[in-house]
FIPA-345528 format. One record per residue: residue number from 1; residue in one letter; x, y, z of N, C-alpha, C in turn. Coordinates in steps of 0.05 Angstrom, whole numbers. Layout:
# FIPA-345528
 num residuo    npx    npy    npz   capx   capy   capz    cpx    cpy    cpz
 NUM       A      X      Y      Z      X      Y      Z      X      Y      Z
...
***
This chain:
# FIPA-345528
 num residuo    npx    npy    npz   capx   capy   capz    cpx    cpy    cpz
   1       X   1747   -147   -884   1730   -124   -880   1730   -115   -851
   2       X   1724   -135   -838   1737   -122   -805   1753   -116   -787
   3       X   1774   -125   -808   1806   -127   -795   1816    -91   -783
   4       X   1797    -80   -791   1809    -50   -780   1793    -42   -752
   5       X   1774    -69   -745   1767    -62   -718   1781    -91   -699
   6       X   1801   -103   -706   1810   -127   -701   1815   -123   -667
   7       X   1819   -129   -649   1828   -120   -620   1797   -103   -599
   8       X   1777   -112   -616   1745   -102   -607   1737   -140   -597
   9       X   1729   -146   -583   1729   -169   -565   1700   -184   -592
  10       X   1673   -177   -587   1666   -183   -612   1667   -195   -641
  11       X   1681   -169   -640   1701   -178   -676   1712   -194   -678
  12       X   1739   -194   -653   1754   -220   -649   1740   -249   -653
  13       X   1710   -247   -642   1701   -283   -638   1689   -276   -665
  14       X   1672   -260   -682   1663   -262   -703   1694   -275   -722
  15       X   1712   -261   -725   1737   -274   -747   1739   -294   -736
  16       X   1743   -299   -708   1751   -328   -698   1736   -359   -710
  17       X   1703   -349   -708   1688   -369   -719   1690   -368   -742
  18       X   1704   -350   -762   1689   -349   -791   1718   -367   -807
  19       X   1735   -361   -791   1760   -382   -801   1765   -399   -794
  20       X   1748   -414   -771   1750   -439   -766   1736   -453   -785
  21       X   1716   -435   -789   1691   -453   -809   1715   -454   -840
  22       X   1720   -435   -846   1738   -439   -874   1757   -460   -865
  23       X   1774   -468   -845   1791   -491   -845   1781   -510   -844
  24       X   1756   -520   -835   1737   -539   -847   1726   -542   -874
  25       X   1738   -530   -888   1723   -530   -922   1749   -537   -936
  26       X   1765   -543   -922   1787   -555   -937   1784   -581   -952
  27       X   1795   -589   -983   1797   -614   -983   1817   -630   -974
  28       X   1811   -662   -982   1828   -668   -973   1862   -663   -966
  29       X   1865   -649   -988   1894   -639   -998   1900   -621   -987
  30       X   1887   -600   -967   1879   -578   -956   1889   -550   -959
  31       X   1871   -558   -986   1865   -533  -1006   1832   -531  -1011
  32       X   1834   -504  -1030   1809   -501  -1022   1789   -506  -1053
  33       X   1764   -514  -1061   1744   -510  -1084   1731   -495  -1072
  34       X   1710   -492  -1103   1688   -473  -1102   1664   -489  -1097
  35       X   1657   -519  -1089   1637   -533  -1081   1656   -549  -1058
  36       X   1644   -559  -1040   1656   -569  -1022   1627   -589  -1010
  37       X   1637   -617  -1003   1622   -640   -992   1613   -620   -965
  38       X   1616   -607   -954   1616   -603   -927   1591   -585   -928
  39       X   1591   -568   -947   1566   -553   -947   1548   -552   -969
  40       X   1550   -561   -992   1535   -563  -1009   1528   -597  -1018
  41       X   1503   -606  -1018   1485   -627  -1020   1499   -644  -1046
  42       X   1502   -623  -1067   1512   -646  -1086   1537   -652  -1093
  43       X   1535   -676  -1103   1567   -690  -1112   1574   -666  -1139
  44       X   1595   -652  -1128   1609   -649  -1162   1639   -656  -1156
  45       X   1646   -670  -1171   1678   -668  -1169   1695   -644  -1189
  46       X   1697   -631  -1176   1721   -603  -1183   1746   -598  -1164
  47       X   1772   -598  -1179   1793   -598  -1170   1801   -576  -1145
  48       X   1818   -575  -1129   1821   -543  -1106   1833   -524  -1135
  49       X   1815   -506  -1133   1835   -480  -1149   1847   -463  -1131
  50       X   1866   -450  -1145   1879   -426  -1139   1869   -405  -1123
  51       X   1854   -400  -1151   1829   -365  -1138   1818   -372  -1110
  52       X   1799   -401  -1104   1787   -395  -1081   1813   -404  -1055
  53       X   1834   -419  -1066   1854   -423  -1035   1865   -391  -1040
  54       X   1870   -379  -1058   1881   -358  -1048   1865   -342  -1032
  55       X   1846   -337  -1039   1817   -322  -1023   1818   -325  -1000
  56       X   1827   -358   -983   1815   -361   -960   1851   -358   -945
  57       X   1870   -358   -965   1889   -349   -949   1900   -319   -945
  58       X   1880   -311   -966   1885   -282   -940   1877   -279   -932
  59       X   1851   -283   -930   1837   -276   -897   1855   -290   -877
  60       X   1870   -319   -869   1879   -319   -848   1902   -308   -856
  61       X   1912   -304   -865   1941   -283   -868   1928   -254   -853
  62       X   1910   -241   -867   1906   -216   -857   1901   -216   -817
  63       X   1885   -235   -813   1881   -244   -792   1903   -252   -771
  64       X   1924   -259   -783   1952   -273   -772   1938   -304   -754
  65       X   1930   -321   -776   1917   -340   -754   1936   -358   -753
  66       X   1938   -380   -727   1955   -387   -730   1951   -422   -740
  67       X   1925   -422   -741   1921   -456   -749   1932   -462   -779
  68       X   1942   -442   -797   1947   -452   -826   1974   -446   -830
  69       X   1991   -466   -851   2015   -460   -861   2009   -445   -890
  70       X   2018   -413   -882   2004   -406   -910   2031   -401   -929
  71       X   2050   -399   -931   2073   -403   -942   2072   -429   -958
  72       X   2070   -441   -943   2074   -480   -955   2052   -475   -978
  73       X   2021   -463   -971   2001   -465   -989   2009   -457  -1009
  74       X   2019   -422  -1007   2024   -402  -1024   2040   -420  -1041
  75       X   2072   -433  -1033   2085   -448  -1045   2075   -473  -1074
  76       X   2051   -485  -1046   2042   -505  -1061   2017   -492  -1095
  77       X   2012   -469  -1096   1999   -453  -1120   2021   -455  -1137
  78       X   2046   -436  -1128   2061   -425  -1153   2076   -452  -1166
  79       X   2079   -477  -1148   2084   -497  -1164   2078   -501  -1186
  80       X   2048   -494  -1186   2023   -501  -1217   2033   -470  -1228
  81       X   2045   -473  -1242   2044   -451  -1263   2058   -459  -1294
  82       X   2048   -440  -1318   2047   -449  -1339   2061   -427  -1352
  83       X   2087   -429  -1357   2107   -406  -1370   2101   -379  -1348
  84       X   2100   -389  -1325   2101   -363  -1302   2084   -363  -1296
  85       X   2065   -364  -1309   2037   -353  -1306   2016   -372  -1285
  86       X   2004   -372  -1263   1986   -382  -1249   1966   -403  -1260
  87       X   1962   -427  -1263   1943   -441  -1269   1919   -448  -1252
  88       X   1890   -439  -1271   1878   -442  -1247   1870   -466  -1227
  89       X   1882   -489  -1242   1867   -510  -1235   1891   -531  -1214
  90       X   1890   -535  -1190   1917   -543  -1172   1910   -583  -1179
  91       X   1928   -592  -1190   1923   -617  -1201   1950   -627  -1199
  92       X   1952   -649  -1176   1977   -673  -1165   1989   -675  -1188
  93       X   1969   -683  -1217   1984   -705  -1234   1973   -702  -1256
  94       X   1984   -698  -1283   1968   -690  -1301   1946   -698  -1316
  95       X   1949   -726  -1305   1935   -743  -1319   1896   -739  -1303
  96       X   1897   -721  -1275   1878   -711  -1263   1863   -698  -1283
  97       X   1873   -679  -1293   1854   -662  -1309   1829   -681  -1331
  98       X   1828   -697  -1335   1817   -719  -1359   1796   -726  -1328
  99       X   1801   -734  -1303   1785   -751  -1290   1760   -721  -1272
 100       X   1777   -690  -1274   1757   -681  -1275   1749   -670  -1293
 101       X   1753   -675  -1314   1748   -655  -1338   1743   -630  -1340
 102       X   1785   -619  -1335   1790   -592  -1339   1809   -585  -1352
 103       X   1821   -566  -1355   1837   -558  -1377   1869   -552  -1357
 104       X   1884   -566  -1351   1892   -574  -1338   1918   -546  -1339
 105       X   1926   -525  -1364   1935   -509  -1380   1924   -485  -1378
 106       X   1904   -476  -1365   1882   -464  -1361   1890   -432  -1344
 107       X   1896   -410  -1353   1906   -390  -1344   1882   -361  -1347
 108       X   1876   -350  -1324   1855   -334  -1327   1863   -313  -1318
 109       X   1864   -282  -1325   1879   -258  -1314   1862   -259  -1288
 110       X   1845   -256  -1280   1828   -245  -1252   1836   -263  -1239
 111       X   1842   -293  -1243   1854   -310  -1218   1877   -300  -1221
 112       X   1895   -300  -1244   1925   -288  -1236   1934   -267  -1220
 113       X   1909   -243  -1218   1916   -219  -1215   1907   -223  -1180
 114       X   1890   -243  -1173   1879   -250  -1141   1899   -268  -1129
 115       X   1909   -278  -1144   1929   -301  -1134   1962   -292  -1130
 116       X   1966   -269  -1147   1987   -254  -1145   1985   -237  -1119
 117       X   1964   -231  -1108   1955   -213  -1086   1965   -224  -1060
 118       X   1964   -255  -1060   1969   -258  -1039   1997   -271  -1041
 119       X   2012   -279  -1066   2040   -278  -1056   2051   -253  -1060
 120       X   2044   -220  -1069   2055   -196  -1067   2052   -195  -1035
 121       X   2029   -206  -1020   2030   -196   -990   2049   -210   -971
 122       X   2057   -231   -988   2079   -245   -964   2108   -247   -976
 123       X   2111   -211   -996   2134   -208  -1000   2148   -235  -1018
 124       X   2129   -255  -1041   2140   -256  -1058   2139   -249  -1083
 125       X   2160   -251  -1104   2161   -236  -1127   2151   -263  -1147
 126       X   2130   -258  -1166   2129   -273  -1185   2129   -258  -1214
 127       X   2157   -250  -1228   2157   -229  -1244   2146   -232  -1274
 128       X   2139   -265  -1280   2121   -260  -1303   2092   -250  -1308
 129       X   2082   -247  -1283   2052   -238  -1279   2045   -212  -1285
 130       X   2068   -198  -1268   2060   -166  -1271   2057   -155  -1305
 131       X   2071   -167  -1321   2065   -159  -1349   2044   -170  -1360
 132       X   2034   -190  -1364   2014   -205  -1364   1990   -194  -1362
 133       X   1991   -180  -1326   1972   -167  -1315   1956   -143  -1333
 134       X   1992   -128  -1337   1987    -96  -1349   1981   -100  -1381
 135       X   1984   -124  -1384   1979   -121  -1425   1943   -121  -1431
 136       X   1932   -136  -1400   1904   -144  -1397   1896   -115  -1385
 137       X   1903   -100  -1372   1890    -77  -1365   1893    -64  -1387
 138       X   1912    -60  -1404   1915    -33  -1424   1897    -44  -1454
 139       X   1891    -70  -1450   1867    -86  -1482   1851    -71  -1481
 140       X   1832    -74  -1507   1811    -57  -1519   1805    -87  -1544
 141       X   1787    -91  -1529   1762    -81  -1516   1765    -98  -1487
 142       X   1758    -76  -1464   1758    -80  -1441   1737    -89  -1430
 143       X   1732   -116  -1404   1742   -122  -1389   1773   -147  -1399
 144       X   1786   -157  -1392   1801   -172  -1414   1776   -197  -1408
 145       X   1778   -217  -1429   1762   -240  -1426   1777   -263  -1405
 146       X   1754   -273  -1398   1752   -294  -1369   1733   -310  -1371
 147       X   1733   -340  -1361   1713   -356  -1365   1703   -358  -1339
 148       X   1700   -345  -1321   1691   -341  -1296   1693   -312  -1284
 149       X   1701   -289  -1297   1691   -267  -1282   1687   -239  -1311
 150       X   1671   -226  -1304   1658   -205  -1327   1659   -176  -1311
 151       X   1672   -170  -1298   1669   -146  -1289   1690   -122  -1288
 152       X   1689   -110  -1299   1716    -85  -1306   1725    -75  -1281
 153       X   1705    -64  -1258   1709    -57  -1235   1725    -77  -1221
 154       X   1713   -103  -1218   1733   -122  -1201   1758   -127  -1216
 155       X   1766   -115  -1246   1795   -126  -1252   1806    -94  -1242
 156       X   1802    -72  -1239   1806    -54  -1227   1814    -52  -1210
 157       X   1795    -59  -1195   1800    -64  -1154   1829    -84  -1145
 158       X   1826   -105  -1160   1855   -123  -1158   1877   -109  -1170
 159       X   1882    -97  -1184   1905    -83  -1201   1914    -60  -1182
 160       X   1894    -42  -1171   1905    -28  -1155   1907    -37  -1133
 161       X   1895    -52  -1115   1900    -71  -1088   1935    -81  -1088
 162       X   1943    -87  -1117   1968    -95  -1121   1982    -81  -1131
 163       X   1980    -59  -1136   1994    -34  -1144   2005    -32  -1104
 164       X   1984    -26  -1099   1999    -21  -1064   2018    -36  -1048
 165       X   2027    -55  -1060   2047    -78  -1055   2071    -73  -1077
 166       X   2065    -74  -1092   2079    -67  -1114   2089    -37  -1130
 167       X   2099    -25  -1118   2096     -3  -1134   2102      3  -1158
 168       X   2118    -16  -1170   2132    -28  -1199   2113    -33  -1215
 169       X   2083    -40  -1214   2064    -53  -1225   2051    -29  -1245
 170       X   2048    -15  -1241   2038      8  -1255   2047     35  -1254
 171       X   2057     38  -1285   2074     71  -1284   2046     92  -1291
 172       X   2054    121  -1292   2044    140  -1288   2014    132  -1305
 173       X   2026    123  -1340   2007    122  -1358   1974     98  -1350
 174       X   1991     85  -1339   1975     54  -1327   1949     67  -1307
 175       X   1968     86  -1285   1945     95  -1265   1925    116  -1273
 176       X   1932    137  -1298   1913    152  -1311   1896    134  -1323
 177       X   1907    111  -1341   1883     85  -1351   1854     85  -1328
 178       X   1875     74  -1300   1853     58  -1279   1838     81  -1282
 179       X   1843    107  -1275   1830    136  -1260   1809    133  -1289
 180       X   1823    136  -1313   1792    149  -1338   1783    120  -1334
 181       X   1782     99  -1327   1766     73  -1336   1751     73  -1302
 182       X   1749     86  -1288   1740     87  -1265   1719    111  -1273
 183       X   1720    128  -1279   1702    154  -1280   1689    140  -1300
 184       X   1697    123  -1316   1674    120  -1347   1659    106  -1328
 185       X   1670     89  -1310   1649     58  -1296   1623     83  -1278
 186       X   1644    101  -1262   1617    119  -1236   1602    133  -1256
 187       X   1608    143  -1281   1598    156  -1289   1563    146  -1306
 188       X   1564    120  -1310   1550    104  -1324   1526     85  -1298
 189       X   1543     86  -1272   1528     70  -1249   1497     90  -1242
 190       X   1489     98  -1250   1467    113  -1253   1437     99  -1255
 191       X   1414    114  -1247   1388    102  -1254   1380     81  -1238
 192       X   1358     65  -1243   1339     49  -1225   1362     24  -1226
 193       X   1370     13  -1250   1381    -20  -1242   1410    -17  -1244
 194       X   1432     -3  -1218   1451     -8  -1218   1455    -23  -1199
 195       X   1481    -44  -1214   1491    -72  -1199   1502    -52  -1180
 196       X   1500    -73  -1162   1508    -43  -1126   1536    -61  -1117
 197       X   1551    -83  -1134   1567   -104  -1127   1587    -83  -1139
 198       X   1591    -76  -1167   1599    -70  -1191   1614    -40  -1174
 199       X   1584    -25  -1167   1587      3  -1162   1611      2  -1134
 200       X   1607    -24  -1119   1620    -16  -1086   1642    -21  -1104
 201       X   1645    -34  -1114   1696    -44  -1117   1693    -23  -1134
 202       X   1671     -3  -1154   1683     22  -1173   1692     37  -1149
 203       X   1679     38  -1128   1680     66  -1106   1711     51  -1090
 204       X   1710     31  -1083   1741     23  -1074   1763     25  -1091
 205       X   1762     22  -1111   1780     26  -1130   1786     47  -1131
 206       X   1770     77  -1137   1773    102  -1142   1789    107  -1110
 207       X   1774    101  -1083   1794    108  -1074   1828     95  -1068
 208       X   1824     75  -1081   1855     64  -1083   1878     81  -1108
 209       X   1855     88  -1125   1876    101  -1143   1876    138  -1135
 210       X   1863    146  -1105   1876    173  -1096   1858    196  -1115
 211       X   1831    181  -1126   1822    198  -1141   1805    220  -1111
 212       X   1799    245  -1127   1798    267  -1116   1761    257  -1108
 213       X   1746    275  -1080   1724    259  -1075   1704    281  -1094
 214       X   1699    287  -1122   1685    299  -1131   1656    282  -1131
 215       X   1642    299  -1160   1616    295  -1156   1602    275  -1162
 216       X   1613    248  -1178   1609    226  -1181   1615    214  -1159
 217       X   1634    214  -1151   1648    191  -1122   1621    207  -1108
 218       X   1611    223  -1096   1586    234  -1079   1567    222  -1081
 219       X   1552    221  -1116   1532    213  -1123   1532    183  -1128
 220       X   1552    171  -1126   1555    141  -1132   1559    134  -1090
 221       X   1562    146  -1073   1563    137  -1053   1529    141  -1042
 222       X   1516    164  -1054   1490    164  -1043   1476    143  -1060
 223       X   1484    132  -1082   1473    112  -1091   1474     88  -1076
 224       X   1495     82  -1065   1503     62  -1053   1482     56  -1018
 225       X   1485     80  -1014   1471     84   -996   1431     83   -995
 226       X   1431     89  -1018   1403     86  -1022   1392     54  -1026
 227       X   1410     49  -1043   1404     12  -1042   1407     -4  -1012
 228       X   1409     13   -997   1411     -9   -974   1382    -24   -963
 229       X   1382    -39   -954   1350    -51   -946   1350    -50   -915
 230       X   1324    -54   -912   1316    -51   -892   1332    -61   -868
 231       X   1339    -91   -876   1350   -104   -849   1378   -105   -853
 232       X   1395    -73   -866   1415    -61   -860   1444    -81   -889
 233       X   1433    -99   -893   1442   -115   -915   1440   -100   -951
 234       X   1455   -110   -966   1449   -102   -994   1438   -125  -1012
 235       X   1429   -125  -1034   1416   -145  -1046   1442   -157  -1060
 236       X   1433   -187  -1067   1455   -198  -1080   1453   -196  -1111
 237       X   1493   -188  -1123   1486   -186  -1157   1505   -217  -1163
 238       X   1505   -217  -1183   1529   -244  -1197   1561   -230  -1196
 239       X   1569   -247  -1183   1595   -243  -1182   1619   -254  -1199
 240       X   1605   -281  -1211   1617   -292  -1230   1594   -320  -1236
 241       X   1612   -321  -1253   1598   -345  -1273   1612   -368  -1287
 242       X   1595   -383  -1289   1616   -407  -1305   1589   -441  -1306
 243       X   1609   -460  -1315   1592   -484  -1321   1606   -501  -1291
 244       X   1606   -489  -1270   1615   -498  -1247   1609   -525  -1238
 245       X   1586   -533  -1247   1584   -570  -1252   1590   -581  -1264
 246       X   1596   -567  -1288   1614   -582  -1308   1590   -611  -1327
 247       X   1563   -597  -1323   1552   -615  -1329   1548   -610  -1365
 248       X   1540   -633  -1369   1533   -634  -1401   1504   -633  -1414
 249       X   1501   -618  -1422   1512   -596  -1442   1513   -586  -1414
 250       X   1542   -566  -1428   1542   -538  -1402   1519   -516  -1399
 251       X   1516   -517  -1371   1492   -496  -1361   1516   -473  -1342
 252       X   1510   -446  -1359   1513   -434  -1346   1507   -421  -1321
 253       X   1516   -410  -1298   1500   -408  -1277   1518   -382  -1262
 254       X   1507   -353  -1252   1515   -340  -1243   1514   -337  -1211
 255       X   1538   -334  -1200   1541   -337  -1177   1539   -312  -1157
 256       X   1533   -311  -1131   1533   -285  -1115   1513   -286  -1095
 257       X   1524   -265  -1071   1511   -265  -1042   1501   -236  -1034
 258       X   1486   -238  -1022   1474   -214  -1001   1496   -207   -986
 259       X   1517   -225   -979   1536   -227   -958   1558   -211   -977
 260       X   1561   -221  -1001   1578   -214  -1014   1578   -186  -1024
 261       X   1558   -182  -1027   1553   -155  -1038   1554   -136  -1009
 262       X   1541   -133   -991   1550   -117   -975   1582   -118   -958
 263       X   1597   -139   -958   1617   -131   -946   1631   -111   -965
 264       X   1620   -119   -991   1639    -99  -1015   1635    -72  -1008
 265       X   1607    -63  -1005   1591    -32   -999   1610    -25   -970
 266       X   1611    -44   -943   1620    -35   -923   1655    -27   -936
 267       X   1660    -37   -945   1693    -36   -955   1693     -3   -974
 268       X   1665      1   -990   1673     24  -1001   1672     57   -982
 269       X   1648     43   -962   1640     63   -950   1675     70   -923
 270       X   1688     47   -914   1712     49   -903   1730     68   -914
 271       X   1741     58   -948   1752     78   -962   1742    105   -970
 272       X   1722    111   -959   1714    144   -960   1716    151   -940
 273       X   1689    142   -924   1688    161   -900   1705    156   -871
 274       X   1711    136   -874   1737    128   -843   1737    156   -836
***
């Protein structure tokens, strides 16, 4: 999100500190989970996934940092894959999956379509995904299903994010899809309880797919704008969900930040008004 003010002395020590702290959240294997000993109090044992090492390797990719080998990482993902396809779960040995009890087989389009993002940015080709991708955008009934993310807008935002790398990824018919499934999403973001997480990647999306700035993209940015709070932050929605402790019986539990939600809003408000 701040990489377009990168070379502002500030900015520079803000990314500087914020990726040192992520190379400390490494596990031992140094890759990355979604609980980590380092900052959260309780023991869970969950394996490094995909989705969150890919996450934290683009930021230092976008960054160009130089403390990480992100090739070797990137490398070390597409190892785990299951007839092409991305697995979410990065496991030495198979016999791992049983000692954390996961599905060791385990393929989710929103990690595929996040994890494809960052080897499309370092110029590699992984060509069973892109179909994969497009059979999950063009389903009915839409969002495609995921045991960790529910949001039509965020499978949106990744598809076109990788459309821009890809130009092969989506023909004419594909990008009319994103455009009418984007106007149904602004068109519906309306009234007192709109998720403002949901609405910022609808407004990034729309402008990734070159839609024209009519009267929805207007009224969905003054929306955006109106939810802001006082101390310049946005409130936090769920970003995803899952039995992330893996405890028994499974308890579901929805995840999401104040933090999270406004870098999304700063990112939509970039793609308009820059």
């Amino acid at each position: 999100m701040l990489s377009p003010l990168r070379g502002e002395q500030r900015v520079d020590l803000i990314a500087s500190r914020s990726l040192e702290w992520l190379l400390d959240q490494r596990t031992p294997s140094g890759l990355w989970q979604f609980f980590n000993s380092n900052s959260d109090s309780r023991p869970v044992n969950i394996p490094p996934d995909a989705d969150c090492t890919a996450s934290a390797l683009l930021s230092f990719l976008e960054w160009r940092h130089p403390g990480i080998h992100i090739c070797k990482h990137a490398q070390q993902i597409a190892a785990h894959r299951h007839k092409g396809l991305f697995l979410t779960w990065i496991l030495d040995e198979p016999k791992a999956s049983s000692v954390y009890n996961v599905d060791p087989f385990e393929v989710d389009p929103y990690v595929n379509a996040n994890v494809l993002l960052l080897h499309a940015s370092l110029g590699y080709k992984i060509p069973e995904v892109e179909p994969y991708l497009r059979g999950h955008l063009r389903s009915n009934p839409f969002p495609p299903r995921s045991r960790y993310y529910f949001s039509a807008a965020l499978f949106i935002y990744l598809i076109l994010k990788l459309s821009q790398l890809g130009p092969t990824l989506l023909d004419r018919l594909d990008r009319e899809l994103c455009e009418r499934r984007i106007y149904a999403l602004l068109a519906d973001s309306k009234g007192a309880h709109v998720d403002i997480l949901d609405l910022a990647l609808t407004l990034t999306a729309a402008a990734l797919s070159e839609m024209s700035r009519c009267s929805l993209v207007e009224a969905a940015l003054n929306t955006l704008g109106g939810h802001q709070e006082a101390d310049g932050g946005w409130q936090a929605f769920a970003f995803f969900f899952g039995n992330l402790t893996f405890e028994r019986p499974p308890k579901l539990t929805y995840f999401g930040s104040r933090a999270l939600t406004t870098a999304a809003a700063l990112e939509a408000y970039n793609a308009w008004l820059r």
